[in-house]
MIFI-772899 format. One record per atom (N, C-alpha, C, O): y, z, x. Coordinates in steps of 0.001 Angstrom, whole numbers, padded with zeros to 6 digits, always signed. Layout:
<rs>
YZX ...
</rs>
This chain:
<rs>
-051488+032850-032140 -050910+033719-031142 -051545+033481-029781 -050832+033336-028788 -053148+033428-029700 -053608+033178-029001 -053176+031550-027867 -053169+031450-026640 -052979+030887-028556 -052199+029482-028665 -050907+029473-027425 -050870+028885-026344 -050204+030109-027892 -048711+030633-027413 -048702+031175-026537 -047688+031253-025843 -050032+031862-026182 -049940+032797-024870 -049831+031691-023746 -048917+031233-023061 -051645+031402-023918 -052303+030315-022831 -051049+028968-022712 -051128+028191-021760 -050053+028824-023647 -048905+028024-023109 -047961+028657-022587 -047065+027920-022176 -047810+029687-022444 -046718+030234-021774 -047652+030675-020684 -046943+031193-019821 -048940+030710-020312 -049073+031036-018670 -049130+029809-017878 -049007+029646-016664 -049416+028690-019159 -049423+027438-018234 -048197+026987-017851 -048091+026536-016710 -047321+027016-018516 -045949+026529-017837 -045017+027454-017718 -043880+027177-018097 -045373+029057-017034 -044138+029966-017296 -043851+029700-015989 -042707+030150-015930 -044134+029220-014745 -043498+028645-013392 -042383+027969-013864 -041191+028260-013759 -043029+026855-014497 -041857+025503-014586 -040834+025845-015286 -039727+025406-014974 -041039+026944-016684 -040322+027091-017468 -038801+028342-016339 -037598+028442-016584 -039470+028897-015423 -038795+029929-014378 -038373+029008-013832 -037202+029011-014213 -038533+027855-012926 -037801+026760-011908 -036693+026451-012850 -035526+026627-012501 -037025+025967-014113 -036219+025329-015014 -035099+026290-014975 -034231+026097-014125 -034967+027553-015975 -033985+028826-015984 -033535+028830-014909 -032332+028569-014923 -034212+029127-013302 -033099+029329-012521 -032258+028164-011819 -031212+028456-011240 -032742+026762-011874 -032218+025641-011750 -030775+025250-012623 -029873+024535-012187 -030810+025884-013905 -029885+025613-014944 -028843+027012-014306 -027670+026682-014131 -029104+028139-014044 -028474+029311-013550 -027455+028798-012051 -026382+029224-011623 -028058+028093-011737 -027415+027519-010161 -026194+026313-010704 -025199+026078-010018 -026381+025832-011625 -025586+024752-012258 -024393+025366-012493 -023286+025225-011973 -024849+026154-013464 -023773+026682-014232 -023125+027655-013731 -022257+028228-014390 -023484+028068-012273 -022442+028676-011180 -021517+028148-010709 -020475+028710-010371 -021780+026946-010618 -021248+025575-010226 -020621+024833-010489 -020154+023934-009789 -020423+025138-011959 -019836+024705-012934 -018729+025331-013066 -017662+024717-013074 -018812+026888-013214 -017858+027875-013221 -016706+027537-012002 -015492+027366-012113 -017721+027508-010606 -016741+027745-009228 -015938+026260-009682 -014775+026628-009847 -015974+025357-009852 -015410+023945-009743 -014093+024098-010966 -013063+023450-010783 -014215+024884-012043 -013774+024499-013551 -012602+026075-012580 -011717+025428-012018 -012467+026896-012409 -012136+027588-011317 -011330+027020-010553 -010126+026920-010792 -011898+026587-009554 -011184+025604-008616 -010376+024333-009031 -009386+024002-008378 -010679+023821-009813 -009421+022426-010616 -008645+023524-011585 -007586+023259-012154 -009036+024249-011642 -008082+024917-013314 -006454+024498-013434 -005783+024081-014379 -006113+024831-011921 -004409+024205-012090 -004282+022980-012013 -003245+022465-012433 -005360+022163-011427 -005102+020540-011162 -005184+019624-012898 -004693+018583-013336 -006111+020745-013476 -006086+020275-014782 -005084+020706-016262 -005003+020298-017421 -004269+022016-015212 -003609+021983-016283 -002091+021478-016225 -001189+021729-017024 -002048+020594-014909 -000819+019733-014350 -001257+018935-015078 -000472+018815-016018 -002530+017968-015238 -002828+016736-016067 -002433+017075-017890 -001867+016363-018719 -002808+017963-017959 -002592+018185-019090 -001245+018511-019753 -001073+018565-020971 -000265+018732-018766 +001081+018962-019428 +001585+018143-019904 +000786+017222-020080 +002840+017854-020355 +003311+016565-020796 +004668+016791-020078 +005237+017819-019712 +005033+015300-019991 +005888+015147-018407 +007137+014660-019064 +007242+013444-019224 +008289+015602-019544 +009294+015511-019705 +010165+013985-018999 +010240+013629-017823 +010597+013491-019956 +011421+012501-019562 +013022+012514-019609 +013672+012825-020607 +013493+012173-018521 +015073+012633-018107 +015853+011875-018686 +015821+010758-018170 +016701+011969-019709 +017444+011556-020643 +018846+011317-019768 +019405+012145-019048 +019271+009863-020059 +020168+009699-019270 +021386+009926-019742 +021659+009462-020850 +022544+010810-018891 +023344+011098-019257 +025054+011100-019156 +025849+011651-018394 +025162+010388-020074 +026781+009287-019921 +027751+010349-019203 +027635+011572-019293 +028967+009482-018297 +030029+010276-018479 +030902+010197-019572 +031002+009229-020325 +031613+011383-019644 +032201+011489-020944 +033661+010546-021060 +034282+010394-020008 +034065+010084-021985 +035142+009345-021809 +034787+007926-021292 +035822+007261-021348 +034026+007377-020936 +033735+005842-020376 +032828+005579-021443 +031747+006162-021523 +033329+004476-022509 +032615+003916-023431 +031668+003091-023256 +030807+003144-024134 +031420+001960-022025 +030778+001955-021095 +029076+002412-021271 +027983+002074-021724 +029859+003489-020500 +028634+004825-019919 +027912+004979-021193 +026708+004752-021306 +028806+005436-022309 +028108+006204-023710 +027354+005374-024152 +026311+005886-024558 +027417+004059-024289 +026643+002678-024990 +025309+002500-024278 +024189+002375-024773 +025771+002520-022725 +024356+002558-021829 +023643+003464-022254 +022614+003211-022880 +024029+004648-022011 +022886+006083-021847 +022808+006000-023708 +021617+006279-023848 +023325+005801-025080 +022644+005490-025583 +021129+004652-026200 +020253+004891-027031 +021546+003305-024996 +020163+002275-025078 +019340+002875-024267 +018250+002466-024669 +019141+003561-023408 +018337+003762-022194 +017398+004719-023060 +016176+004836-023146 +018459+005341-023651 +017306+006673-024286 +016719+006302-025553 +015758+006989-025901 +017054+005442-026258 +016369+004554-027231 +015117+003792-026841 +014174+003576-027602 +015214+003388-025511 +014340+002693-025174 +013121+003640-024528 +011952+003280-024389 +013562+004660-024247 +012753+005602-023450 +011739+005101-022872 +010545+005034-023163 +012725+004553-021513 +012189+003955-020005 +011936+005008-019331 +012601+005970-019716 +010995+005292-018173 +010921+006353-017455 +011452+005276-016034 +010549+004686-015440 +012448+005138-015709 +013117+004526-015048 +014203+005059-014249 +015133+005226-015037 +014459+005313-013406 +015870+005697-012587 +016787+004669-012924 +016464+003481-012908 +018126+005153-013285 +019423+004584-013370 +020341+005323-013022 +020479+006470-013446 +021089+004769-012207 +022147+004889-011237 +023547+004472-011528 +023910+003318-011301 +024505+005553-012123 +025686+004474-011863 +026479+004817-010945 +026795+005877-010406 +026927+003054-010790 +027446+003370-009139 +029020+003296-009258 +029690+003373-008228 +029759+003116-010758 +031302+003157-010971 +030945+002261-012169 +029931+001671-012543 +032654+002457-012772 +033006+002198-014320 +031771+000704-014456 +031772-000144-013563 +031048+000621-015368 +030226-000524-015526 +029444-001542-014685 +029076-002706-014839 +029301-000159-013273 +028251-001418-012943 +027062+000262-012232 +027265+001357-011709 +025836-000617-012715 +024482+000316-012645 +023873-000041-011308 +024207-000883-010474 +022665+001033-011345 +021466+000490-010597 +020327+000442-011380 +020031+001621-011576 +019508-000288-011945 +019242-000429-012895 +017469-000683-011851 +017048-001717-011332 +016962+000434-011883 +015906+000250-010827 +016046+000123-009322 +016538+000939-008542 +015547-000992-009088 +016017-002080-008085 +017528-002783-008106 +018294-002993-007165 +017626-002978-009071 +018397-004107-009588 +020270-003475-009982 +020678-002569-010708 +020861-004306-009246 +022250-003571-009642 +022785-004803-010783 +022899-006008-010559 +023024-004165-011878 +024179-004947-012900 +025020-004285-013359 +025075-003056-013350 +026242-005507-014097 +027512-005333-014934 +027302-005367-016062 +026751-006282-016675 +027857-004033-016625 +027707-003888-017800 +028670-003864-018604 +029331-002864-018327 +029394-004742-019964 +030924-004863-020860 +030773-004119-022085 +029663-003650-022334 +031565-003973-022749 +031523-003961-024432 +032408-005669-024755 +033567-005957-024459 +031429-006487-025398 +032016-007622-026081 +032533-007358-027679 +031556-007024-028349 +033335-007391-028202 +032968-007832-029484 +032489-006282-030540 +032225-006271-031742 +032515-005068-029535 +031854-004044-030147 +030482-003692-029536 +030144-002509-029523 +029549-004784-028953 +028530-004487-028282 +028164-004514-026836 +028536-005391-026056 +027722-003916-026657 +027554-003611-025277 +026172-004810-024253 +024963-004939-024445 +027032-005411-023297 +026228-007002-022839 +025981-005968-021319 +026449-005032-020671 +024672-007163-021398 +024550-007393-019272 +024597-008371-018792 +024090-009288-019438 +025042-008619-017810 +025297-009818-017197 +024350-009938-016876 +023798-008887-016550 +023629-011063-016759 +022363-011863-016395 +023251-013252-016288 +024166-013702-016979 +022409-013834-014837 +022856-015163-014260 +024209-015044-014170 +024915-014252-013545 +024629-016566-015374 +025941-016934-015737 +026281-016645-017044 +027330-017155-017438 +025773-016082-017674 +026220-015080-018931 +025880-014228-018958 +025476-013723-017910 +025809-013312-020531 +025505-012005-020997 +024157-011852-021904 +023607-012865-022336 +023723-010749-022134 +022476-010567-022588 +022939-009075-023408 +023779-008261-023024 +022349-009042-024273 +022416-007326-025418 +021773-006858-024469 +020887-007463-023865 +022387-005054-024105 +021609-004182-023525 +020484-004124-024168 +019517-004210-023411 +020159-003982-025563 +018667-003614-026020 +017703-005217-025364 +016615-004963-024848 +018062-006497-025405 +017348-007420-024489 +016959-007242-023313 +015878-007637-022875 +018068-006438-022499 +017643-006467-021329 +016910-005175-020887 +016218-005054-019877 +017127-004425-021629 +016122-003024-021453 +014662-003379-021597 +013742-002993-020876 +014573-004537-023115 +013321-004649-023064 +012900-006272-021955 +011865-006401-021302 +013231-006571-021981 +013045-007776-020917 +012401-007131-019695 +011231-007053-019322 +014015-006521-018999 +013948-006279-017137 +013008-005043-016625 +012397-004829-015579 +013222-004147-018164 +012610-002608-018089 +011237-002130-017685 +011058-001113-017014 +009830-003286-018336 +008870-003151-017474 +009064-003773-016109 +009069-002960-015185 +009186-004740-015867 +009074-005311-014524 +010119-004340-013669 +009443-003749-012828 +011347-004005-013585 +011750-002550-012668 +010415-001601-012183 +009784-001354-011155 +010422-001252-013585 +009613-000150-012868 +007900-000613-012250 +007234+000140-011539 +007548-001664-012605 +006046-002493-011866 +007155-002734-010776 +007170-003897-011179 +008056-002729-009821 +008955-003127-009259 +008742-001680-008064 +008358-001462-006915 +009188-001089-009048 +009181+000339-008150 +008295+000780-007891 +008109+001150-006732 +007684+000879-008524 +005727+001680-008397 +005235+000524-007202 +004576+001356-006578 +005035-000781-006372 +004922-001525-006457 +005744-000985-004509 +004930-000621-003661 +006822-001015-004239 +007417-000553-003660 +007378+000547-002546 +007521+000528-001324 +007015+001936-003885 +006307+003080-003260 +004932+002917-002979 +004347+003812-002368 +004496+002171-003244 +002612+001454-002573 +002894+001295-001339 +002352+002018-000503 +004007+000092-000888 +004446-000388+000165 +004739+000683+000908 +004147+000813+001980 +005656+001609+000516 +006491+002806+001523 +005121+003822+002043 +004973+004464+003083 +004361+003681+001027 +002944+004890+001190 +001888+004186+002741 +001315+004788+003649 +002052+002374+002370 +001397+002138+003264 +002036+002050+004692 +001602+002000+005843 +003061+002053+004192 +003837+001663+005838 +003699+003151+006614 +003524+003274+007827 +003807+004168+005722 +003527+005253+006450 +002113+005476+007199 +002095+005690+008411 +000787+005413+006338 -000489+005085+007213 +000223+004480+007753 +001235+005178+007826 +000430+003398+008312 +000471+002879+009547 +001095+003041+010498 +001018+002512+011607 +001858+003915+010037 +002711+004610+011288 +002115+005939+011869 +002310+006569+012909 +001488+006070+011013 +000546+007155+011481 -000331+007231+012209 -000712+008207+012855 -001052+005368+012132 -002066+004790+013077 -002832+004931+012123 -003859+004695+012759 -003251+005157+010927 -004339+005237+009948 -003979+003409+009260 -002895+002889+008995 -005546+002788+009144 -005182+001363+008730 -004059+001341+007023 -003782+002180+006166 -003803+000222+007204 -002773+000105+005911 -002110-001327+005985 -002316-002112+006910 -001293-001575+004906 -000420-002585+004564 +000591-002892+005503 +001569-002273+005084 +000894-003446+006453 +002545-004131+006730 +002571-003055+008214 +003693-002563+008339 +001999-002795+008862 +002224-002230+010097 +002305-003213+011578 +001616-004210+011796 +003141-002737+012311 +002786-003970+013422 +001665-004684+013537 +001573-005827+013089 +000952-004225+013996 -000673-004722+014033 -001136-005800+012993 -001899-006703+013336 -000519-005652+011342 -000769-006293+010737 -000579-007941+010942 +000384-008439+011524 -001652-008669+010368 -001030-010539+010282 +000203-010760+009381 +000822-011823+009347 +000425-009956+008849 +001956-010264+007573 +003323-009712+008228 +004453-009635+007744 +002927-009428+009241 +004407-008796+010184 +005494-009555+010850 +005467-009382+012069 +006465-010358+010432 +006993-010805+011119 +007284-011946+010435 +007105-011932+009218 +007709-012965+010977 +007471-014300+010682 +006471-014985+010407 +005353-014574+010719 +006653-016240+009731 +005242-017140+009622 +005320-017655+011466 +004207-017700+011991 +006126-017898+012089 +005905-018550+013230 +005372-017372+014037 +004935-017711+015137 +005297-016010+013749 +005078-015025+014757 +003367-015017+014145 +002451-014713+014909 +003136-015357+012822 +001590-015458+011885 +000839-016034+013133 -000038-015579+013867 +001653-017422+013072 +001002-018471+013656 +000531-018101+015661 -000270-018767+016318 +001254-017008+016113 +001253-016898+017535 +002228-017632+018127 +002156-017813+019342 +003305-018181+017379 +004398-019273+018091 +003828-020342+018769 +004119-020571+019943 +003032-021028+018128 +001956-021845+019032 +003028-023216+017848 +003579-022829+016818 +003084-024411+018224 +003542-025234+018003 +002740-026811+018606 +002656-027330+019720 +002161-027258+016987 +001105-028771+017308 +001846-029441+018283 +002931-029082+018741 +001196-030441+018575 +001341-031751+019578 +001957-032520+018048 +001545-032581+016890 +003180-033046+018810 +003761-034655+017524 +004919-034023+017041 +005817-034812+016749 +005266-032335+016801 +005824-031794+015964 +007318-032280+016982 +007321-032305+018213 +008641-032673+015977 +010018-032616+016283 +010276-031635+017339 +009801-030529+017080 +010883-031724+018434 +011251-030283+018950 +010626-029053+018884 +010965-027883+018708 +009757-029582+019050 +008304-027792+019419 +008631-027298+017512 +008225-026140+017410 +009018-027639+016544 +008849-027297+014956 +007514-027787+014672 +006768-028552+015283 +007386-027000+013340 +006406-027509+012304 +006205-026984+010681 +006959-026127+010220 +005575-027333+010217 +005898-026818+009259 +004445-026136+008423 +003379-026750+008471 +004564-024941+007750 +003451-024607+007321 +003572-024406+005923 +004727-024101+005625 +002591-024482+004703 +002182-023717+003609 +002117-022627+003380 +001249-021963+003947 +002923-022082+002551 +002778-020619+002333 +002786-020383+000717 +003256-021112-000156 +002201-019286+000615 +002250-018625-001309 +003296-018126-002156 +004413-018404-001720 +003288-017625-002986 +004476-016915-003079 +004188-015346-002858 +005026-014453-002731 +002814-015244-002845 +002560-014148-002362 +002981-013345-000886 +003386-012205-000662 +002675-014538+000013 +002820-014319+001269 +004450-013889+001589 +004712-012876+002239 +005443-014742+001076 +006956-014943+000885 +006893-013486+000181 +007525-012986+001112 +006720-012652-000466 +006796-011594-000948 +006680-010607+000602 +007325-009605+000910 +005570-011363+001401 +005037-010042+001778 +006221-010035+003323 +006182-009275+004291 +006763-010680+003161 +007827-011092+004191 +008396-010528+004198 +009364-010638+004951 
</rs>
């Protein structure tokens, strides 16, 4: 007993810093868990996906908005009249061959379930991809730095890149430069 005392006068400071150090935390803890409570219980919901929905009578329509929801793309689709979509980005024609329902790709046809799974990620890396772009163009219109604003080197032409400056030797003030496919994107 004696034991227990002489340790509790030797460290009943530290053991008090300690308690009220942990007391300040866990105020802190509270105000924050408090303060996110709705941000966390937006994360935590589950985010209904919009089932696409045919018009009635266009066999068409019914075959599409069947694959779409089979595939359960979180994708915007658009139709813009009897068999032809917006399919993201991307506008196609859509038939019934034979009983099944094709997309035109190139110079033939493709099964909707091919092309859902084919075109369906890249759309939407397409779109997401897009709204990056639209997010940055806004900073920069704002005057906050960003992607693709006047000011930027990717604005314009490669000859506007270059300052319209044109070598000595070149045909008629031309020339020609290297570019990526990146860069050609950013065009």
């Amino acid at each position: 007993m004696y034991y227990m005392m002489s340790v509790n006068c030797k460290y009943r400071k530290q053991i008090h810093e300690m308690l009220k150090s942990l007391r300040i935390i866990n105020q802190k803890r509270r105000e924050l868990e408090e303060k996110y409570r709705e941000l966390k219980m937006d994360l935590n919901a589950v985010k209904e996906r919009k089932a696409y929905v045919a018009v009635k009578g266009d066999a068409v329509d019914e075959l599409w908005a069947y694959h779409l929801n089979k595939a359960q793309l979180d994708l915007p689709v658009i139709r813009l009249g009897p068999g032809k979509y917006l399919f993201g980005t991307r506008n196609i024609t859509a038939k019934i061959i034979n009983n099944k329902l094709v997309v035109r790709v190139g110079g033939g046809y493709m099964s909707a379930d091919e092309f859902i799974a084919q075109y369906g990620q890249t759309e939407i890396l397409k779109m997401m991809h897009n709204e990056e772009v639209r997010e940055a163009k806004l900073k920069a219109a704002d005057g906050s730095p960003g992607l693709g604003g006047a000011g930027s080197p990717r604005h314009g032409s490669p000859r506007k890149m270059l300052g319209n400056q044109s070598p000595k030797g070149s045909p008629k003030g031309r020339h020609t430069i290297a570019i990526g496919a990146a860069d050609v994107e950013a065009l």
